[in-house]
Each structure stands twice: as C-alpha cells, then as structure tokens.
PDBQT receptor file of N, H, CA, C and O in Angstrom, charges set to zero:
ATOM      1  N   UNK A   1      11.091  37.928  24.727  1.00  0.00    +0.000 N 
ATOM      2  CA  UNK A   1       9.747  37.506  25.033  1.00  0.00    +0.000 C 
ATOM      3  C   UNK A   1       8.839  37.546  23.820  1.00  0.00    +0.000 C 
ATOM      4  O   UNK A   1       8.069  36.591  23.716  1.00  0.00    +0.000 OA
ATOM      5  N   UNK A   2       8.794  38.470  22.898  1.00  0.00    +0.000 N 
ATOM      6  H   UNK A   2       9.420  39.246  22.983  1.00  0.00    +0.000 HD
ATOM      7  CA  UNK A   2       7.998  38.304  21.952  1.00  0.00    +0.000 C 
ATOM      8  C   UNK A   2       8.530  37.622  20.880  1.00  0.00    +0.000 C 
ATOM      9  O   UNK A   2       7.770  37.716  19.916  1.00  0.00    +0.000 OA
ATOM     10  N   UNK A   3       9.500  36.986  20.646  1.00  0.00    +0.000 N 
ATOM     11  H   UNK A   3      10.118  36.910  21.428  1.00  0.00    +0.000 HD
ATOM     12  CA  UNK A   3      10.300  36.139  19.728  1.00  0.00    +0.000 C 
ATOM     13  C   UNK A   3       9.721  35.022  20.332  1.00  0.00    +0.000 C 
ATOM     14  O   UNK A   3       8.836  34.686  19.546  1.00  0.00    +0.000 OA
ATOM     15  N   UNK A   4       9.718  34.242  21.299  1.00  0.00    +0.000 N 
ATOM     16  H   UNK A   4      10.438  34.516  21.938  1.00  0.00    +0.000 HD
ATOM     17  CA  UNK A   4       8.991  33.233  22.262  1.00  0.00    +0.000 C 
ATOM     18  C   UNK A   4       7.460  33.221  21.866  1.00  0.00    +0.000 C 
ATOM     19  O   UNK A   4       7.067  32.325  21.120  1.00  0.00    +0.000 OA
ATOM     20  N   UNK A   5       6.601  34.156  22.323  1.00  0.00    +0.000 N 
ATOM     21  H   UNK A   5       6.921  34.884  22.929  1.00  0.00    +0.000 HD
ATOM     22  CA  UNK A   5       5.685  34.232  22.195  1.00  0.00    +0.000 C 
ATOM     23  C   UNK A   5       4.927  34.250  20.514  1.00  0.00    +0.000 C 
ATOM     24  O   UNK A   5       3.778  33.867  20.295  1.00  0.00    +0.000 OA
ATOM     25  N   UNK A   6       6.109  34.914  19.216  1.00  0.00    +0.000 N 
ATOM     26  H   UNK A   6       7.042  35.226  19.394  1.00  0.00    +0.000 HD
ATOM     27  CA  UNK A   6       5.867  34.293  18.121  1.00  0.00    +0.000 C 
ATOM     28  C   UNK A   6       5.575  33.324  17.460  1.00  0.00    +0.000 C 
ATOM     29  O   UNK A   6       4.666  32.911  16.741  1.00  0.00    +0.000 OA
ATOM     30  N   UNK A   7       7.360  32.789  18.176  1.00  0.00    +0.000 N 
ATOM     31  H   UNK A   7       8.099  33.125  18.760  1.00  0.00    +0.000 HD
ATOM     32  CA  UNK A   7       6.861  31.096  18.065  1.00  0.00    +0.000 C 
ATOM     33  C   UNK A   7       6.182  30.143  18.148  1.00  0.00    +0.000 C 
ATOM     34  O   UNK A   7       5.974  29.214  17.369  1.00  0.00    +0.000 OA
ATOM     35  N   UNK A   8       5.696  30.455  19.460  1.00  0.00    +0.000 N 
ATOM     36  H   UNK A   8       5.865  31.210  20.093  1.00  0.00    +0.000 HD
ATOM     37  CA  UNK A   8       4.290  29.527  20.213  1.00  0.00    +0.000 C 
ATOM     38  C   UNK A   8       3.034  29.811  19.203  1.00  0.00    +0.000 C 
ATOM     39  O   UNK A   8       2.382  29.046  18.492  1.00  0.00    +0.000 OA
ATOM     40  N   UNK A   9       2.969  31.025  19.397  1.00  0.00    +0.000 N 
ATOM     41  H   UNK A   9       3.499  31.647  19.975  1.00  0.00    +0.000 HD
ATOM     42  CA  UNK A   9       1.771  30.925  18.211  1.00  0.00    +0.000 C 
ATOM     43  C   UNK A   9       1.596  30.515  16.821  1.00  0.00    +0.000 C 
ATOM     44  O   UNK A   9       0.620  30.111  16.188  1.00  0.00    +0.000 OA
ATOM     45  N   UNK A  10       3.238  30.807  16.426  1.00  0.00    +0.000 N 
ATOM     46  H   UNK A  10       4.031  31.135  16.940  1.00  0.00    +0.000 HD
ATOM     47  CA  UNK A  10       2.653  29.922  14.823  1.00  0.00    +0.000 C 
ATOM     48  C   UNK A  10       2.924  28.409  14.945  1.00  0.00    +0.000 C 
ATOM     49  O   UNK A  10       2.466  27.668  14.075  1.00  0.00    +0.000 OA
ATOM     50  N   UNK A  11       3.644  27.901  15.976  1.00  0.00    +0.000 N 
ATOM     51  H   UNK A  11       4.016  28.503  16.682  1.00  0.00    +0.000 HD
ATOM     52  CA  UNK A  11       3.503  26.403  16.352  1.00  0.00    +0.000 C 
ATOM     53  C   UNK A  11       1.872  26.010  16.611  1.00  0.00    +0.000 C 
ATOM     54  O   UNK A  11       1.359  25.005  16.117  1.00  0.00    +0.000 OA
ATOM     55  N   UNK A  12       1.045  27.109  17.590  1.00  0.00    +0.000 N 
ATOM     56  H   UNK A  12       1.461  27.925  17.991  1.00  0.00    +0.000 HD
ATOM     57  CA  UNK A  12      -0.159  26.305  17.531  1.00  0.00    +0.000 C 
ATOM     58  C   UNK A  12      -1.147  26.447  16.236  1.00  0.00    +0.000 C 
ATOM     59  O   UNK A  12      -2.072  25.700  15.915  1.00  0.00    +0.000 OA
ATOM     60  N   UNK A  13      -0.677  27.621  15.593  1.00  0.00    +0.000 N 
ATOM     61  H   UNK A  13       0.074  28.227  15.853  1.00  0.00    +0.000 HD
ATOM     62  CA  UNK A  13      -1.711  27.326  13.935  1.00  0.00    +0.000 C 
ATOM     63  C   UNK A  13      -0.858  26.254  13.450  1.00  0.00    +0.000 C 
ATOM     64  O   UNK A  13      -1.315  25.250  13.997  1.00  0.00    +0.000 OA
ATOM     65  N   UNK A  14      -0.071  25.979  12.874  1.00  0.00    +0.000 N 
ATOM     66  H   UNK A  14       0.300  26.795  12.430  1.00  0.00    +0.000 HD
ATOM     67  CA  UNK A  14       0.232  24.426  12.366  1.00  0.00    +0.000 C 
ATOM     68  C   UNK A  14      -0.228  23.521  13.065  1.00  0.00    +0.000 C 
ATOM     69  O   UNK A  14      -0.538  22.476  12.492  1.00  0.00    +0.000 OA
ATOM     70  N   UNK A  15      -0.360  23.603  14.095  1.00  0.00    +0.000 N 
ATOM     71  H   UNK A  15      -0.108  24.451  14.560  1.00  0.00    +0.000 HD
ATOM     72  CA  UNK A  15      -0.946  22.316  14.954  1.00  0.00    +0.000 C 
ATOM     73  C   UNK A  15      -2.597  22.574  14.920  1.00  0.00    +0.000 C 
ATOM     74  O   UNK A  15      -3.176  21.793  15.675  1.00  0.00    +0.000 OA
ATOM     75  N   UNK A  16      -3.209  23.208  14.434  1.00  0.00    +0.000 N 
ATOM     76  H   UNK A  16      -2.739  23.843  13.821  1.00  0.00    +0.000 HD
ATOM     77  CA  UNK A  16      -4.222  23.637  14.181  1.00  0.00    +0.000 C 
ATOM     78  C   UNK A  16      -4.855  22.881  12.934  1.00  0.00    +0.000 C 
ATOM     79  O   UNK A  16      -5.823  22.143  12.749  1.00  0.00    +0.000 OA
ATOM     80  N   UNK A  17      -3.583  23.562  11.984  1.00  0.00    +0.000 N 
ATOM     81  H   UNK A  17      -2.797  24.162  12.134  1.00  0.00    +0.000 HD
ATOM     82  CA  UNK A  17      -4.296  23.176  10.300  1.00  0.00    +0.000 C 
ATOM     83  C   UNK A  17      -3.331  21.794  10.186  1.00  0.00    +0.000 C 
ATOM     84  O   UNK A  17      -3.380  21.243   9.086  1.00  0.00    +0.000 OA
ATOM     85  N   UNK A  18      -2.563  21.248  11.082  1.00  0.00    +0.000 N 
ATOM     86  H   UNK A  18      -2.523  21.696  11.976  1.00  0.00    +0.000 HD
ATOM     87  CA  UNK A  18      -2.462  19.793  10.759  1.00  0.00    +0.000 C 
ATOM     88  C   UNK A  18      -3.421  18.978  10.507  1.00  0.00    +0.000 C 
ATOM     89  O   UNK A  18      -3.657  18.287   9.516  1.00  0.00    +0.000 OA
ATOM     90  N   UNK A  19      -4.386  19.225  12.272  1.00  0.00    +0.000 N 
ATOM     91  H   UNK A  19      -4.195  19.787  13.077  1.00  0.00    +0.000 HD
ATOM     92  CA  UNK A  19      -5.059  18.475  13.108  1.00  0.00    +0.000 C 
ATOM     93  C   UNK A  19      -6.578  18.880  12.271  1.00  0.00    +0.000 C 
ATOM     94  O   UNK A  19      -7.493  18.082  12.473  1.00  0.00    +0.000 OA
ATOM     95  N   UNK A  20      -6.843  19.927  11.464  1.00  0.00    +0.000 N 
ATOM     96  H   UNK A  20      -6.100  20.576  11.300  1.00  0.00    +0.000 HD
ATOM     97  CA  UNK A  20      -8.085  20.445  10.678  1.00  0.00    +0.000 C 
ATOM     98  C   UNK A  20      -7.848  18.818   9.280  1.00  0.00    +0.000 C 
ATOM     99  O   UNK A  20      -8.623  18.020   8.754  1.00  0.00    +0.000 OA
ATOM    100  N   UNK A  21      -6.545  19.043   9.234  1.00  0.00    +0.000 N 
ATOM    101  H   UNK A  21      -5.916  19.691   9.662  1.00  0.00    +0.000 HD
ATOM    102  CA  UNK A  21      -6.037  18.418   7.530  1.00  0.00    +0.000 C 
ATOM    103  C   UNK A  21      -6.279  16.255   8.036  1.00  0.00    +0.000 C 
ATOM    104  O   UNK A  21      -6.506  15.261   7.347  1.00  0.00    +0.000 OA
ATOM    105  N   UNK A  22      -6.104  16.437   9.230  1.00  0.00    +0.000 N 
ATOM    106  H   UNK A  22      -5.919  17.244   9.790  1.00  0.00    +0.000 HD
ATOM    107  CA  UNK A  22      -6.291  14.583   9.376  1.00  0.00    +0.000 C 
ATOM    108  C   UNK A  22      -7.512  14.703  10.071  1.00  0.00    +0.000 C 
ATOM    109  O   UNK A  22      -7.872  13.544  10.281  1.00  0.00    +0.000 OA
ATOM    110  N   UNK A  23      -8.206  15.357  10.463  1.00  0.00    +0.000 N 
ATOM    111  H   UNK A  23      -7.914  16.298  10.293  1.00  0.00    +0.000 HD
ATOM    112  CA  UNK A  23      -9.840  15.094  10.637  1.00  0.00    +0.000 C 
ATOM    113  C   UNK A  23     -10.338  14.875   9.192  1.00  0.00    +0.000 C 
ATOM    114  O   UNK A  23     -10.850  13.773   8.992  1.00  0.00    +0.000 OA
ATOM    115  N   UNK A  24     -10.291  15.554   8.363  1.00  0.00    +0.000 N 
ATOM    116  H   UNK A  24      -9.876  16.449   8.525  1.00  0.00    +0.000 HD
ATOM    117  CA  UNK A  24     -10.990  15.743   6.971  1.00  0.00    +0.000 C 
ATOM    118  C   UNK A  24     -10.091  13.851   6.425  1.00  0.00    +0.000 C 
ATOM    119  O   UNK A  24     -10.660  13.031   5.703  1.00  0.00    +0.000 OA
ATOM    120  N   UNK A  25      -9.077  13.714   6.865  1.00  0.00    +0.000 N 
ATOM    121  H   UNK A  25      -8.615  14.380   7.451  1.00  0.00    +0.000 HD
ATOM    122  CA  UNK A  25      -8.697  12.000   6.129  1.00  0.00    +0.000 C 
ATOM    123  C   UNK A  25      -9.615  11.188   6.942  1.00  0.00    +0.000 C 
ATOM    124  O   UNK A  25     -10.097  10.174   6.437  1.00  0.00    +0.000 OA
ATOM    125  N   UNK A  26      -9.876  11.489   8.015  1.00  0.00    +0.000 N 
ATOM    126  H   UNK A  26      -9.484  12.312   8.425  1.00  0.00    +0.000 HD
ATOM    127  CA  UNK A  26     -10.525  10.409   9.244  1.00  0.00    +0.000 C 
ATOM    128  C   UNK A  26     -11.921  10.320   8.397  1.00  0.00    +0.000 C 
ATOM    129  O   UNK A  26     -12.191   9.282   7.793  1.00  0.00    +0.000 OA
ATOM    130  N   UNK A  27     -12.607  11.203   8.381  1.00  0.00    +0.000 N 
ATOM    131  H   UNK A  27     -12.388  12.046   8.871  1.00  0.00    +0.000 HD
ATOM    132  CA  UNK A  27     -14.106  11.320   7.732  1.00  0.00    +0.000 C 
ATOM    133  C   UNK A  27     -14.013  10.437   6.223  1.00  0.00    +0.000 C 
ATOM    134  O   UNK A  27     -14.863   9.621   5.866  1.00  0.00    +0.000 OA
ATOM    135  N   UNK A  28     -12.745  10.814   5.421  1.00  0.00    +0.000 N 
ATOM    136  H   UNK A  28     -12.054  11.477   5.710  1.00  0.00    +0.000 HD
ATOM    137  CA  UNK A  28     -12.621   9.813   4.266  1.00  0.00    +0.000 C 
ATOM    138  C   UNK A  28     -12.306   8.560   4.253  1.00  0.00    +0.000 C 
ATOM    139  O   UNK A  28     -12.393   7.867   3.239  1.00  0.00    +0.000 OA
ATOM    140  N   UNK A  29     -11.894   8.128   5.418  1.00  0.00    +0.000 N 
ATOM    141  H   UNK A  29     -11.824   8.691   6.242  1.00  0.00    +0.000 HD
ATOM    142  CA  UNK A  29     -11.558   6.957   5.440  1.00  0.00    +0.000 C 
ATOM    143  C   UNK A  29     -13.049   5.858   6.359  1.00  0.00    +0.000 C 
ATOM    144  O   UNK A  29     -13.266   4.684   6.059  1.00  0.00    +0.000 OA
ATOM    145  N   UNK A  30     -13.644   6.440   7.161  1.00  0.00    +0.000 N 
ATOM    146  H   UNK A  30     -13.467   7.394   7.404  1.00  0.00    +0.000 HD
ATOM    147  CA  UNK A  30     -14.885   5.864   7.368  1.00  0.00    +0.000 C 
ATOM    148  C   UNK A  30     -16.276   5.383   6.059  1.00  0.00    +0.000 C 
ATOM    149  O   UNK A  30     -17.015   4.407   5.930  1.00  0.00    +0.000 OA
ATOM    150  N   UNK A  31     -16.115   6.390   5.464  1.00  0.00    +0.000 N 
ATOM    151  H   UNK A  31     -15.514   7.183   5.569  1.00  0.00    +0.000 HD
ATOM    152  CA  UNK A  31     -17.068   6.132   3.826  1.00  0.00    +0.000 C 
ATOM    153  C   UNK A  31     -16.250   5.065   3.163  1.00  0.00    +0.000 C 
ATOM    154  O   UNK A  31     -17.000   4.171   2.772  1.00  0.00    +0.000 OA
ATOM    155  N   UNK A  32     -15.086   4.845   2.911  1.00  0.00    +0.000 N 
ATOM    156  H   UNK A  32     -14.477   5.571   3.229  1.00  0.00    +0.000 HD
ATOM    157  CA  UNK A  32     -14.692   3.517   2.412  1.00  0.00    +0.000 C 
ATOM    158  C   UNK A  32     -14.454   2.214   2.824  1.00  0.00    +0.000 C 
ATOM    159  O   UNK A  32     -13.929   1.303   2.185  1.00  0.00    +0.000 OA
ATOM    160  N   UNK A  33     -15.015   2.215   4.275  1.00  0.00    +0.000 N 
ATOM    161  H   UNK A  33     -15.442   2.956   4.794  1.00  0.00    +0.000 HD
ATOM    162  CA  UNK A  33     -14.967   0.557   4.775  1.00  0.00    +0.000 C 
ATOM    163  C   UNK A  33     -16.288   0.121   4.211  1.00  0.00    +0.000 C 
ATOM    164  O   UNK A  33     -17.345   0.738   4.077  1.00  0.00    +0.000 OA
ATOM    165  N   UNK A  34     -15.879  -1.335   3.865  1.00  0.00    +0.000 N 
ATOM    166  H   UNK A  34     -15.020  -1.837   3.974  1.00  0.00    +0.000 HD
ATOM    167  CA  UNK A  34     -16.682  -2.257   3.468  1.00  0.00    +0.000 C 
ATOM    168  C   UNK A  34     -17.888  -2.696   4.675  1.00  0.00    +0.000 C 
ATOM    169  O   UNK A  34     -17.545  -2.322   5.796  1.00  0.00    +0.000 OA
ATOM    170  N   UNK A  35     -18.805  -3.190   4.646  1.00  0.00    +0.000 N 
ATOM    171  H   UNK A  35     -19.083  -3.493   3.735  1.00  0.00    +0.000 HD
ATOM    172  CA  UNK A  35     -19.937  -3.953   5.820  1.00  0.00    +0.000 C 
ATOM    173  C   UNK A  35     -19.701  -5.196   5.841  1.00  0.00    +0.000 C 
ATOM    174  O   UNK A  35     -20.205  -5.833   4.916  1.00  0.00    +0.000 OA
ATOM    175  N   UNK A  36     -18.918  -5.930   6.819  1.00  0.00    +0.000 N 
ATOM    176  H   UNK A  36     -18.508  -5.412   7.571  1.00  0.00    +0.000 HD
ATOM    177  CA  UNK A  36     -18.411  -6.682   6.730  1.00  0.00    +0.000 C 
ATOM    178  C   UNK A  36     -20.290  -7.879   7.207  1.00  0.00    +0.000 C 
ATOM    179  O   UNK A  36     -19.971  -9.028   7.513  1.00  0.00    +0.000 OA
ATOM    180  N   UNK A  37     -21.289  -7.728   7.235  1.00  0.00    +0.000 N 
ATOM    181  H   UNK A  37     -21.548  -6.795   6.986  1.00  0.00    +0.000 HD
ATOM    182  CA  UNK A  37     -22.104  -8.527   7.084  1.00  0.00    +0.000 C 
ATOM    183  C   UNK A  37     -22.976  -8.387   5.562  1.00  0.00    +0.000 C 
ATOM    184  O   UNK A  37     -24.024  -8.853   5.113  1.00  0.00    +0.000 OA
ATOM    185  N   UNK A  38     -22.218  -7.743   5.217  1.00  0.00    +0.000 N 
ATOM    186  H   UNK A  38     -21.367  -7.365   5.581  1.00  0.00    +0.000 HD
ATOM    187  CA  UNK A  38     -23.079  -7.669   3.723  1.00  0.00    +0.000 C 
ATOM    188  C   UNK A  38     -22.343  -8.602   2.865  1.00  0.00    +0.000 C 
ATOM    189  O   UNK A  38     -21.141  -8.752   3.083  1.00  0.00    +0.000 OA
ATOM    190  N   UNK A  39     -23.079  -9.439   1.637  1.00  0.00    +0.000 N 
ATOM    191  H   UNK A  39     -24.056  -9.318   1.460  1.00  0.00    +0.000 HD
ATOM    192  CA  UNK A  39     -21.935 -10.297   0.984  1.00  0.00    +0.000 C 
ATOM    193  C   UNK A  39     -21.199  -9.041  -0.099  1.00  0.00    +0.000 C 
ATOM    194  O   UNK A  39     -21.301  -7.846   0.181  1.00  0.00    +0.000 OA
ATOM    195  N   UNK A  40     -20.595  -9.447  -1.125  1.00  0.00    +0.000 N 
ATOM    196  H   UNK A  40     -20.512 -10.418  -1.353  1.00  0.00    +0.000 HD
ATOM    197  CA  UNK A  40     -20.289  -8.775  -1.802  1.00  0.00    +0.000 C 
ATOM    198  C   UNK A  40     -20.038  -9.235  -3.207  1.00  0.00    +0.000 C 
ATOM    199  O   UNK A  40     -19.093  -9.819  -3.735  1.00  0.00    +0.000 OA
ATOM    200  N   UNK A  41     -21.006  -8.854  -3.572  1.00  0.00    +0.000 N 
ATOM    201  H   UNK A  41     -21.774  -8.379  -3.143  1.00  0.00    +0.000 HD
ATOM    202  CA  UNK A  41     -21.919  -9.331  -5.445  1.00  0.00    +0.000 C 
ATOM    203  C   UNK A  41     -20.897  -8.542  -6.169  1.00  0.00    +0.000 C 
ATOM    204  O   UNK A  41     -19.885  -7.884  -5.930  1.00  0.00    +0.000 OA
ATOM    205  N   UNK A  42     -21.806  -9.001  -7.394  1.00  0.00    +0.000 N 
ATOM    206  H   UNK A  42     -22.629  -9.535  -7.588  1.00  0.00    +0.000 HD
ATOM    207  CA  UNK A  42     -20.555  -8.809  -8.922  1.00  0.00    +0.000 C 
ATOM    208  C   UNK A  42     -20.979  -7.662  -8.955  1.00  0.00    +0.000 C 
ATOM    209  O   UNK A  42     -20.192  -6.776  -9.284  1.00  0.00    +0.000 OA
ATOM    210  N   UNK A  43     -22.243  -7.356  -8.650  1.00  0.00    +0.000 N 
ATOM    211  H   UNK A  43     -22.883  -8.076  -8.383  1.00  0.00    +0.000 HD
ATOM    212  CA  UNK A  43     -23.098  -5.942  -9.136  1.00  0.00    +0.000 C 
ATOM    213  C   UNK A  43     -22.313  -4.558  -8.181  1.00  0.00    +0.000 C 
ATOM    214  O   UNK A  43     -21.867  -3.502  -8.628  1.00  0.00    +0.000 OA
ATOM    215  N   UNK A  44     -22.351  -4.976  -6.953  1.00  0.00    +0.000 N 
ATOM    216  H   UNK A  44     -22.713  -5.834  -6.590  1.00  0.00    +0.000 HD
ATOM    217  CA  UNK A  44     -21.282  -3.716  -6.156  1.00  0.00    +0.000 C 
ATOM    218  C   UNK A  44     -20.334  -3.542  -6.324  1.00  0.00    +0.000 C 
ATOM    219  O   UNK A  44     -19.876  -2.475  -5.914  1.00  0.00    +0.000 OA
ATOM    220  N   UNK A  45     -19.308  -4.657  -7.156  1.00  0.00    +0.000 N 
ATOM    221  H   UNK A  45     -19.681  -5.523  -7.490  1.00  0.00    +0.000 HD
ATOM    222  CA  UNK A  45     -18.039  -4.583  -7.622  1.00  0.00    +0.000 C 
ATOM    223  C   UNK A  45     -18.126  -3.485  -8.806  1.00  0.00    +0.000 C 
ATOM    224  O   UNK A  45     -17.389  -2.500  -8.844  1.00  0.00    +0.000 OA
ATOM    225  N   UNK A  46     -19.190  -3.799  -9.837  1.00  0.00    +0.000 N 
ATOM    226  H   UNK A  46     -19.789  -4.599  -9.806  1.00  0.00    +0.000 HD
ATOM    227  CA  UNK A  46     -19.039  -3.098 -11.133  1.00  0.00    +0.000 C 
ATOM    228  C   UNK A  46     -20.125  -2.149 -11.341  1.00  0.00    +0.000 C 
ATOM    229  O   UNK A  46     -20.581  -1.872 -12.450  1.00  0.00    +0.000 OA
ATOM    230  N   UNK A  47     -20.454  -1.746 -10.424  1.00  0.00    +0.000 N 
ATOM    231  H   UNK A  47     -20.084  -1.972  -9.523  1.00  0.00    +0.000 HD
ATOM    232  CA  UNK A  47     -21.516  -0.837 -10.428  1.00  0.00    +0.000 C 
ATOM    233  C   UNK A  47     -20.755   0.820 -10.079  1.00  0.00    +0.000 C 
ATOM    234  O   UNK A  47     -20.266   1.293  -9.053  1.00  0.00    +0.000 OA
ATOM    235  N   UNK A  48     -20.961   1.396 -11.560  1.00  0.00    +0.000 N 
ATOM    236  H   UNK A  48     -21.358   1.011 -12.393  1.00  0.00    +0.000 HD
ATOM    237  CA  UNK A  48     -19.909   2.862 -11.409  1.00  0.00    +0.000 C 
ATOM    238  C   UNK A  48     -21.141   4.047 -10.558  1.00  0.00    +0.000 C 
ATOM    239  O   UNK A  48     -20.880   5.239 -10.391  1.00  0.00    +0.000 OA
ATOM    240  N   UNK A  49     -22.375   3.429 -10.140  1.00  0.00    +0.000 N 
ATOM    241  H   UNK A  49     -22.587   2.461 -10.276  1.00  0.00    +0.000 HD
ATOM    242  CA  UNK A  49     -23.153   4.805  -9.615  1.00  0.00    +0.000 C 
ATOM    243  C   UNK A  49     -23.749   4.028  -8.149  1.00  0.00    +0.000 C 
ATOM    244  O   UNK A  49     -24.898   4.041  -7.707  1.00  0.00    +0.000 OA
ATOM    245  N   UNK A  50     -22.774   3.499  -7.707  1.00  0.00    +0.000 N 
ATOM    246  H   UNK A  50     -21.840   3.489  -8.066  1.00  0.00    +0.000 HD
ATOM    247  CA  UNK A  50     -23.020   3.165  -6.068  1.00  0.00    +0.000 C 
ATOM    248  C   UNK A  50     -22.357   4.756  -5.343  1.00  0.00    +0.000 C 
ATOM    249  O   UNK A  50     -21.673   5.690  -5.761  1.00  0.00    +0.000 OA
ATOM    250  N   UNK A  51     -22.828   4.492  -4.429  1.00  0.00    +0.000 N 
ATOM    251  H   UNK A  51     -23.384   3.734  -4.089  1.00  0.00    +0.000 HD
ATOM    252  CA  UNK A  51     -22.643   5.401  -3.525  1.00  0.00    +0.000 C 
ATOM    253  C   UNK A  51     -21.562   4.962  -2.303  1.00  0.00    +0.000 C 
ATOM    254  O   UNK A  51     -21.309   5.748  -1.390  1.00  0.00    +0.000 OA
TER     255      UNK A  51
C-alpha cells in the first residue's frame, strides 16, 4: 500500500510540473500571433524595439 500510494503521488507532481511547464508555452505562444487586421509594413518587420 505505501509503494502504491508513492507512486500516485509522484505521478501527480509530474503531472503537476508538466501541466505548470505547457501553461507557461501557452502564454508564449499568444504574444507571438500576428493581428491578422493590421497590414504589415517594412517598419514592423525591421523594427528591433517593437514590443
């Protein structure tokens, strides 16, 4: 029973700090879509202090 009950628990911290580790990609990957009604100038292409 406590060999069982080991297990389970360090199965749910990995499933923990997976699920911590692809929230933090989800949030990075929303800041890099484009606005697809905005055009897109030479100046946003080569502009190194856009945000």
């Amino acid at each position: 029973m406590e060999k069982q009950a080991k297990r389970e628990r360090k199965l749910a911290e990995k499933k923990a700090k997976r699920l911590a580790k692809e929230g933090a990609k989800k949030e990075d990957d929303k800041e890099k879509v484009l606005d697809a009604s905005k055009p897109i100038t030479l100046d946003f292409l080569t502009n190194p202090n856009k945000k």
